[in-house]
VMD Tcl script that builds the backbone (N, CA, C; Angstrom):
set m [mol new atoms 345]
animate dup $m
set s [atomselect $m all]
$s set {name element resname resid chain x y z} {
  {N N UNK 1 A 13.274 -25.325 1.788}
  {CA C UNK 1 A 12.347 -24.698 2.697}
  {C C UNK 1 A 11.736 -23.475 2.016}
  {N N UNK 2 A 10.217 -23.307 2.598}
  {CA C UNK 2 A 9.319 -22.097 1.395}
  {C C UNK 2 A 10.380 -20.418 1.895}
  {N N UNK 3 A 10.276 -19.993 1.493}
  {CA C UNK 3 A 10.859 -18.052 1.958}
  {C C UNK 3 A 9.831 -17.666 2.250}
  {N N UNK 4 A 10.269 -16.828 3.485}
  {CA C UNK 4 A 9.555 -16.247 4.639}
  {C C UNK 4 A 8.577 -15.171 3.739}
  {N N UNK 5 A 8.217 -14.613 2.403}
  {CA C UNK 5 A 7.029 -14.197 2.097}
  {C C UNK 5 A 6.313 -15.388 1.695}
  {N N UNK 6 A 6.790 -16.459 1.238}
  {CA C UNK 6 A 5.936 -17.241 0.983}
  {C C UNK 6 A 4.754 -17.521 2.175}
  {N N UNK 7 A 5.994 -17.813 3.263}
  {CA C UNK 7 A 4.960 -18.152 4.430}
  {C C UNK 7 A 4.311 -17.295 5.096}
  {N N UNK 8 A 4.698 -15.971 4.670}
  {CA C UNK 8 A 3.994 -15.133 5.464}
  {C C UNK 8 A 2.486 -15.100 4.640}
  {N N UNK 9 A 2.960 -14.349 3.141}
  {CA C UNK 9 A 1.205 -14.531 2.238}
  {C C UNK 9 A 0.750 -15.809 2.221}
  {N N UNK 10 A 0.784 -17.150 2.742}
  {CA C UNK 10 A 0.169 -18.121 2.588}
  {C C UNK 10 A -0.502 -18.653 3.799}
  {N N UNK 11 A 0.190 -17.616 5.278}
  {CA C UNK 11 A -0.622 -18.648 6.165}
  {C C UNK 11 A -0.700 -17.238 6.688}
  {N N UNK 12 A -0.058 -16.059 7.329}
  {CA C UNK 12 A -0.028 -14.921 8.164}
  {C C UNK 12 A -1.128 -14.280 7.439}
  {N N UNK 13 A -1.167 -13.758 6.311}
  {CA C UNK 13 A -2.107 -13.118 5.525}
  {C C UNK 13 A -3.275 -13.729 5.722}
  {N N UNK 14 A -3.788 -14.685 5.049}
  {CA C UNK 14 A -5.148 -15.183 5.605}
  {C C UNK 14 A -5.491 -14.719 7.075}
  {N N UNK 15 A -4.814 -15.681 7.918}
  {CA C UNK 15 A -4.857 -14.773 9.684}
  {C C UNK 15 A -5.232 -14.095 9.796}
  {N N UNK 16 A -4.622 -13.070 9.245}
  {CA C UNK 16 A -5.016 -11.344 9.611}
  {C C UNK 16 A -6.178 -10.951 9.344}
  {N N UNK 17 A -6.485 -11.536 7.849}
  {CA C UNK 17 A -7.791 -10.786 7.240}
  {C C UNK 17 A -8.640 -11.589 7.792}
  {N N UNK 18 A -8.984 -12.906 8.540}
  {CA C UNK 18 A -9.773 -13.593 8.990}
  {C C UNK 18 A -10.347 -12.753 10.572}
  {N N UNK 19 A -8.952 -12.346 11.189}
  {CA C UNK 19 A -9.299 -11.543 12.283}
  {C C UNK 19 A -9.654 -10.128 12.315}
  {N N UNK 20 A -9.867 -9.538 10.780}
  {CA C UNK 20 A -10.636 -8.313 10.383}
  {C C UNK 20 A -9.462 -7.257 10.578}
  {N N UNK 21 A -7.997 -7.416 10.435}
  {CA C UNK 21 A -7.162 -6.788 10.122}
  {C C UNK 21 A -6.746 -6.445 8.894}
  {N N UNK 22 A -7.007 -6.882 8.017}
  {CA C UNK 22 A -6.954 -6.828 6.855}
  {C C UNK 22 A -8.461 -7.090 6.096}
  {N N UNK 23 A -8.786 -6.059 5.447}
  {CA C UNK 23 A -9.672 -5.743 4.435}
  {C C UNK 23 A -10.104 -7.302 3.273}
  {N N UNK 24 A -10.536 -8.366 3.254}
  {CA C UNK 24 A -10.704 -9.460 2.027}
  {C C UNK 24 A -10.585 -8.498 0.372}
  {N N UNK 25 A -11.229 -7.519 0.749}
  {CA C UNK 25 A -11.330 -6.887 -0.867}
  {C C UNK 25 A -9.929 -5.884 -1.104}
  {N N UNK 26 A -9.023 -5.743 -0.448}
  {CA C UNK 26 A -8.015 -5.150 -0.311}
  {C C UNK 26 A -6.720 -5.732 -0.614}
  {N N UNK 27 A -6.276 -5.517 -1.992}
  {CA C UNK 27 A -5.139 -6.194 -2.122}
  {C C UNK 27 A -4.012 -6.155 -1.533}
  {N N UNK 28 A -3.179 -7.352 -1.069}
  {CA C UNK 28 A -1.662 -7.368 -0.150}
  {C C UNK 28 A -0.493 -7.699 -0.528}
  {N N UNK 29 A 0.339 -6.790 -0.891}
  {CA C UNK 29 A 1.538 -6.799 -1.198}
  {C C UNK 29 A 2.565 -6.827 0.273}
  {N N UNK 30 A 3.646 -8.271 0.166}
  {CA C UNK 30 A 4.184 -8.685 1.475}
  {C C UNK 30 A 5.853 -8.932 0.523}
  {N N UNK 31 A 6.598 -8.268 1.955}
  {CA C UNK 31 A 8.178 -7.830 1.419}
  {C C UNK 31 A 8.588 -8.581 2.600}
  {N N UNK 32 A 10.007 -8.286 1.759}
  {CA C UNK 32 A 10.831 -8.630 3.442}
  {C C UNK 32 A 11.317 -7.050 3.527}
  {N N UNK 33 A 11.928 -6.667 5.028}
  {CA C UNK 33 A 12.488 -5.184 5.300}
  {C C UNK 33 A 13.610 -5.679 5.982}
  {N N UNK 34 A 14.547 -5.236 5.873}
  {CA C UNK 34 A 15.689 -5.071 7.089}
  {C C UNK 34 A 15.041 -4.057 8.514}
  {N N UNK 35 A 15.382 -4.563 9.338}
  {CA C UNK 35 A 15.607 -4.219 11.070}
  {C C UNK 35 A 16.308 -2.904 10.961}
  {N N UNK 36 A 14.876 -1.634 11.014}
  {CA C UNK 36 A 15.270 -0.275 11.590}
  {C C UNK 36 A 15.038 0.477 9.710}
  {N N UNK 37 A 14.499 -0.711 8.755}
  {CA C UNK 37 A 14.378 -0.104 7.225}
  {C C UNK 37 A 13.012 1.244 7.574}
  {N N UNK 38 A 13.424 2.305 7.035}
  {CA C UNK 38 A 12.124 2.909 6.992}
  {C C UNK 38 A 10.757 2.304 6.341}
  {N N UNK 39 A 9.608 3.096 6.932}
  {CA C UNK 39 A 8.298 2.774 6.278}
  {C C UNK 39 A 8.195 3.289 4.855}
  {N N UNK 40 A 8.383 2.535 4.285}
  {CA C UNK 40 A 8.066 3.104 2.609}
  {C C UNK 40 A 6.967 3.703 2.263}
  {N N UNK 41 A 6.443 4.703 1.264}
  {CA C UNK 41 A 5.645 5.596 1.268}
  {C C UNK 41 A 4.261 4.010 0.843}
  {N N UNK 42 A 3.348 4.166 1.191}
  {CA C UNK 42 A 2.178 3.554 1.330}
  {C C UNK 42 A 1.813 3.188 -0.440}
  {N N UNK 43 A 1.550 2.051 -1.056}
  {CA C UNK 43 A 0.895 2.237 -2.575}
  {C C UNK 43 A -0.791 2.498 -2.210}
  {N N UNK 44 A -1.017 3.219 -2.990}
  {CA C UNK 44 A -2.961 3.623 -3.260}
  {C C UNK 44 A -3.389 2.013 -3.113}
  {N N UNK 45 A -4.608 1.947 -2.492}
  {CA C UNK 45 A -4.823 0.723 -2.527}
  {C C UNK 45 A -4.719 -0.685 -2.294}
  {N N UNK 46 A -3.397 -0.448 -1.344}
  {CA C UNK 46 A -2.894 -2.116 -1.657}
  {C C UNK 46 A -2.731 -2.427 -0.403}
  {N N UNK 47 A -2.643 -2.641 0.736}
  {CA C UNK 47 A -2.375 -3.033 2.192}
  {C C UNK 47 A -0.533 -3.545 1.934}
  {N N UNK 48 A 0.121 -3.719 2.960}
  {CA C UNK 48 A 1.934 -3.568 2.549}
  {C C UNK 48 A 1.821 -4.674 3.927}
  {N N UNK 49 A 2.317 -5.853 3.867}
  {CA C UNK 49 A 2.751 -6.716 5.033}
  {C C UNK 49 A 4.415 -6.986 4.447}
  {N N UNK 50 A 5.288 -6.109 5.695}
  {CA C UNK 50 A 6.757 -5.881 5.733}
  {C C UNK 50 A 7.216 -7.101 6.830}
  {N N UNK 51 A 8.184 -7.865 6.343}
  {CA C UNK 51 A 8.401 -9.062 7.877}
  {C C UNK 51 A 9.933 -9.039 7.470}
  {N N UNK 52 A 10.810 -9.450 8.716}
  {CA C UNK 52 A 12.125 -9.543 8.627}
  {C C UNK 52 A 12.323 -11.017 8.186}
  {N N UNK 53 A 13.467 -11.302 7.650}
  {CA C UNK 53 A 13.911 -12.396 7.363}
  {C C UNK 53 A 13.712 -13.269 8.115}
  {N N UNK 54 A 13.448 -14.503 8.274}
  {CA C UNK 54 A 13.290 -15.737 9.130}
  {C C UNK 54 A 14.604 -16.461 9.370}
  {N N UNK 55 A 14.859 -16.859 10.616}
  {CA C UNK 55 A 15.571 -17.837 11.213}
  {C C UNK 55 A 14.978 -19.211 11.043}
  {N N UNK 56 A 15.494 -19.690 10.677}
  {CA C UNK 56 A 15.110 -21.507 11.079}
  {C C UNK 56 A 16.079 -21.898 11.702}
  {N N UNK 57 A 15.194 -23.055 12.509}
  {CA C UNK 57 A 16.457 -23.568 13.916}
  {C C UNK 57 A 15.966 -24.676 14.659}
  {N N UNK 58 A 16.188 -25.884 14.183}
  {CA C UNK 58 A 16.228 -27.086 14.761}
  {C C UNK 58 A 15.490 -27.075 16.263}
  {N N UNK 59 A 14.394 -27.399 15.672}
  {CA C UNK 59 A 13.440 -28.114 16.976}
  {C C UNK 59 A 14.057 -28.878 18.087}
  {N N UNK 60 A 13.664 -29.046 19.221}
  {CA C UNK 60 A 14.117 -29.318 20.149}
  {C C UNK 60 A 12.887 -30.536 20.143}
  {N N UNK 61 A 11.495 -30.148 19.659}
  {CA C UNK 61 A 10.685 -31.764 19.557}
  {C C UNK 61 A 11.550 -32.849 18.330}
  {N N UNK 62 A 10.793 -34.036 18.573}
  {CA C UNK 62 A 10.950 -35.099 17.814}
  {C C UNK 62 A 10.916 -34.933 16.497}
  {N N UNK 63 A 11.066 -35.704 15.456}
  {CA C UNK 63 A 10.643 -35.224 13.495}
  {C C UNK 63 A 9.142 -35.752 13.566}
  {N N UNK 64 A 8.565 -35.335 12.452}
  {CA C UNK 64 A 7.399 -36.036 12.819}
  {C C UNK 64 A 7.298 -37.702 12.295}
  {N N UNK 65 A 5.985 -38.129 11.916}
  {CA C UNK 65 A 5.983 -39.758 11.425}
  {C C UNK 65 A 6.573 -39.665 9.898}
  {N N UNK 66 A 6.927 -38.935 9.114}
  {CA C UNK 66 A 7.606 -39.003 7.888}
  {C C UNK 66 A 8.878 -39.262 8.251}
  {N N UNK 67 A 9.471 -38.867 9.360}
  {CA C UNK 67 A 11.112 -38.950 9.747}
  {C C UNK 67 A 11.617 -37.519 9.482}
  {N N UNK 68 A 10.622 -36.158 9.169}
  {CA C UNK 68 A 11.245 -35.105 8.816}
  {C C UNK 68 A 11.186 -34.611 9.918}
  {N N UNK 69 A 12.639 -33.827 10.900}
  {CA C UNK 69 A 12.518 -33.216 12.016}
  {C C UNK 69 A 11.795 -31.648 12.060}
  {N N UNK 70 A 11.320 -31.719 13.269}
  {CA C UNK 70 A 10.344 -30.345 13.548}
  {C C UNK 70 A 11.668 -29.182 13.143}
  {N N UNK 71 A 10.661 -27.916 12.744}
  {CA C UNK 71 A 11.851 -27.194 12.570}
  {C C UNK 71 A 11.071 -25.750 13.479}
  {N N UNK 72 A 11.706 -24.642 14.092}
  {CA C UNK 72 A 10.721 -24.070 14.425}
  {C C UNK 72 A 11.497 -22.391 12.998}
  {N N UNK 73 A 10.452 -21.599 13.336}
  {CA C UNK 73 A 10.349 -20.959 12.651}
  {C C UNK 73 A 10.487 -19.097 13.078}
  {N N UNK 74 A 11.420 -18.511 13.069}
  {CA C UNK 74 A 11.500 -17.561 14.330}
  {C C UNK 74 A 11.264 -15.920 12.933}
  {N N UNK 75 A 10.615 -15.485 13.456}
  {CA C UNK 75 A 10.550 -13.898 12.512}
  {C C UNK 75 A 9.710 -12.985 13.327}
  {N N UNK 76 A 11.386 -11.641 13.487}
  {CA C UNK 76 A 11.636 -11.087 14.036}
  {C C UNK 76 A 10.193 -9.952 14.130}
  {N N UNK 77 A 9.893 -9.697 13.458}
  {CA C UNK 77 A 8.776 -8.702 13.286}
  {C C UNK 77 A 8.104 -9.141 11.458}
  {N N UNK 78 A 6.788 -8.588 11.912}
  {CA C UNK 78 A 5.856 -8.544 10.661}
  {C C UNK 78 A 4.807 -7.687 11.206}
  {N N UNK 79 A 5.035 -6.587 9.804}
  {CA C UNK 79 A 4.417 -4.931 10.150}
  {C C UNK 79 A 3.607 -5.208 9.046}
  {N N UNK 80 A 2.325 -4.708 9.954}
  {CA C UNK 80 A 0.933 -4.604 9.033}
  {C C UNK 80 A 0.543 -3.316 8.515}
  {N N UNK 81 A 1.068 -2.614 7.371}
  {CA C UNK 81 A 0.754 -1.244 6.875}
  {C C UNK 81 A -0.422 -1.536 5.717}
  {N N UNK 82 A -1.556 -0.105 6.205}
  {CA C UNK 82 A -2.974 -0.200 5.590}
  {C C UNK 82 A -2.562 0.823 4.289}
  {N N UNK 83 A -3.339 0.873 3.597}
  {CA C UNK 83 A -3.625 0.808 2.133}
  {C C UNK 83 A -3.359 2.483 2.476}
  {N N UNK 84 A -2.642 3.088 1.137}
  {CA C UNK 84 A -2.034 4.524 1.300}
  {C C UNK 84 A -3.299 4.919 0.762}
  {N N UNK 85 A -3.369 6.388 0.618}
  {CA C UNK 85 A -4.558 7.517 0.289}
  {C C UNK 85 A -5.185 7.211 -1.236}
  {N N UNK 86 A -6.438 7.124 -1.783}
  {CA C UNK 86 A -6.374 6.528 -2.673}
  {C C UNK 86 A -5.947 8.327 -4.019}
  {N N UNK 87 A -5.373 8.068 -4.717}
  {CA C UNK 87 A -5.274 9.363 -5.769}
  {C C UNK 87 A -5.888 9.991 -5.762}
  {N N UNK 88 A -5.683 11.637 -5.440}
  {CA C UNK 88 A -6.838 12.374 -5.713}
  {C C UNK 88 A -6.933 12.262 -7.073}
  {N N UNK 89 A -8.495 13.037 -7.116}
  {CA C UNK 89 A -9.384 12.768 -8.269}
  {C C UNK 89 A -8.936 13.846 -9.582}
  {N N UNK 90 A -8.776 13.291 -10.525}
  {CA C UNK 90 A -8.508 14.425 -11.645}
  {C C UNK 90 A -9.301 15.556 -11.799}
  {N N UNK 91 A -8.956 16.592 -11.592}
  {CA C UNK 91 A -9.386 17.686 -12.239}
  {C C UNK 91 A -10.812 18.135 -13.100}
  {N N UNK 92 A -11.625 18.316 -12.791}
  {CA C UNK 92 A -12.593 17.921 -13.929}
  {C C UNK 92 A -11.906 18.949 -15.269}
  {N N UNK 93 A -12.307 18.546 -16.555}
  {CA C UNK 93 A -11.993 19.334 -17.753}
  {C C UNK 93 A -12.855 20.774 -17.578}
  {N N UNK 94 A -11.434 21.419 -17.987}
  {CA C UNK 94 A -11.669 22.875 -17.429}
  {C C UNK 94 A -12.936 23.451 -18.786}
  {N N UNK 95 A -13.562 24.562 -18.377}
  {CA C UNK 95 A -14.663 24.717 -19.063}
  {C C UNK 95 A -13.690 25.531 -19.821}
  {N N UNK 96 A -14.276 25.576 -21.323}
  {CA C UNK 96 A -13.629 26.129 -22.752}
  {C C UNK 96 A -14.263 27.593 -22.423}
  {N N UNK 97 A -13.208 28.210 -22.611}
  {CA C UNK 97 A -13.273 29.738 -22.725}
  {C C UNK 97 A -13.622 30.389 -24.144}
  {N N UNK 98 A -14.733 31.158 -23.541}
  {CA C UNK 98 A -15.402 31.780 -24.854}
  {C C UNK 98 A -14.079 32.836 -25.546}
  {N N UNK 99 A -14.389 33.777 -26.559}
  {CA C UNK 99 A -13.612 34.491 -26.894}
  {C C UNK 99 A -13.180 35.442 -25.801}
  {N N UNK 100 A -12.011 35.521 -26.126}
  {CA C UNK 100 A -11.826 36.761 -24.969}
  {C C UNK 100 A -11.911 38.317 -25.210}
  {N N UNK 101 A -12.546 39.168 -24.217}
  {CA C UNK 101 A -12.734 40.304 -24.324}
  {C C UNK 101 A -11.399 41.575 -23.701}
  {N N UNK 102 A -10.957 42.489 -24.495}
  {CA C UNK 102 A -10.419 43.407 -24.565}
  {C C UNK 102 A -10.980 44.275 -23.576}
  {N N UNK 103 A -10.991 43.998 -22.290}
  {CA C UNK 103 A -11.575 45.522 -21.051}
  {C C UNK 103 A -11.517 46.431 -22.043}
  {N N UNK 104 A -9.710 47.151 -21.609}
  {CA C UNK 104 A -10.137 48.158 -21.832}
  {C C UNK 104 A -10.654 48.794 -23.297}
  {N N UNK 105 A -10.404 47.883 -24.092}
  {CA C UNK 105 A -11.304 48.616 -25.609}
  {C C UNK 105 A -12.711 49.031 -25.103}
  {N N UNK 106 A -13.553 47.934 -24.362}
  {CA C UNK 106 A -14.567 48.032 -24.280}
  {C C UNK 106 A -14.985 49.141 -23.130}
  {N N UNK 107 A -14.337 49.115 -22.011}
  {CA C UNK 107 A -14.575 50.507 -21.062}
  {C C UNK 107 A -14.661 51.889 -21.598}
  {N N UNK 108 A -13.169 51.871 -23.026}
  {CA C UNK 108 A -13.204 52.628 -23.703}
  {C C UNK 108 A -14.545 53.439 -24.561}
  {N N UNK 109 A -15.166 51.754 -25.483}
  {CA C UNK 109 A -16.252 52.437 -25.754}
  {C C UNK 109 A -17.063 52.724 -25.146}
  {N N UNK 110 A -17.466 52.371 -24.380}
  {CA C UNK 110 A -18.586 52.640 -23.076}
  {C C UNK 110 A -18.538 54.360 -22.733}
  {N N UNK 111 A -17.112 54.490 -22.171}
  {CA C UNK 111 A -16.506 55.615 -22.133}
  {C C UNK 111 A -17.554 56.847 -23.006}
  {N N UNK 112 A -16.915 56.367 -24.150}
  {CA C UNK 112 A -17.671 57.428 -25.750}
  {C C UNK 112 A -18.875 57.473 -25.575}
  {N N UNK 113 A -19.856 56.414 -25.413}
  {CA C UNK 113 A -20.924 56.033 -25.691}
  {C C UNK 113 A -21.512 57.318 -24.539}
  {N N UNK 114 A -21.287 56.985 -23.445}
  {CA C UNK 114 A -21.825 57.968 -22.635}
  {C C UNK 114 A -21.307 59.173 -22.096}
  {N N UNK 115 A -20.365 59.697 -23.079}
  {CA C UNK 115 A -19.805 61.328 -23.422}
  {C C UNK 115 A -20.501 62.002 -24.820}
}
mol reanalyze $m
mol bondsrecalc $m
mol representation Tube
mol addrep $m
């Protein structure tokens, strides 16, 4: 049987972004979390689909015409976290400092100059 990210990025994911919950140009990174796991700090960019482990558990319908029985598919939660802050922007390159000036030498001469 596929694991519950499989099924979640292969059929839940589409879903979402079809119903304008998710961004198409927004990449999705999908985990499993344990029940009561904190929210992990957000990645720049990436949308985060967190789902608990899946139960599988014998259908109560018929198998289908292959003879494979229905199975149903039970998961507990699946948390849709949006894309964290994107990096602030570097710094621009600091402007090059001319030579540096000596105040007080220069107050000094100033000083003279006008005594």
């Amino acid at each position: 049987m596929p694991e519950t990210v499989e099924l979640v990025r292969d059929h839940v994911v589409p879903a979402l972004t079809e119903r304008g919950v998710l961004r198409p140009s927004v990449p999705v990174e999908v985990r499993t979390a344990e029940a009561g796991e904190p929210t992990p700090a957000l990645p720049a960019g990436t949308a985060t689909v967190r789902t608990t482990a899946a139960r599988w558990a014998p259908s109560a319908y018929s198998a289908d015409a292959s003879g494979v029985p229905a199975v149903h598919l039970h998961i507990a939660r699946i948390e849709v976290l949006p894309p964290g802050p994107a990096p602030a922007p570097a710094a621009p390159p600091s402007v090059r400092p001319g030579p540096r000036v000596d105040l007080d030498a220069y107050l000094a001469r100033r000083d003279k100059e006008n005594h």
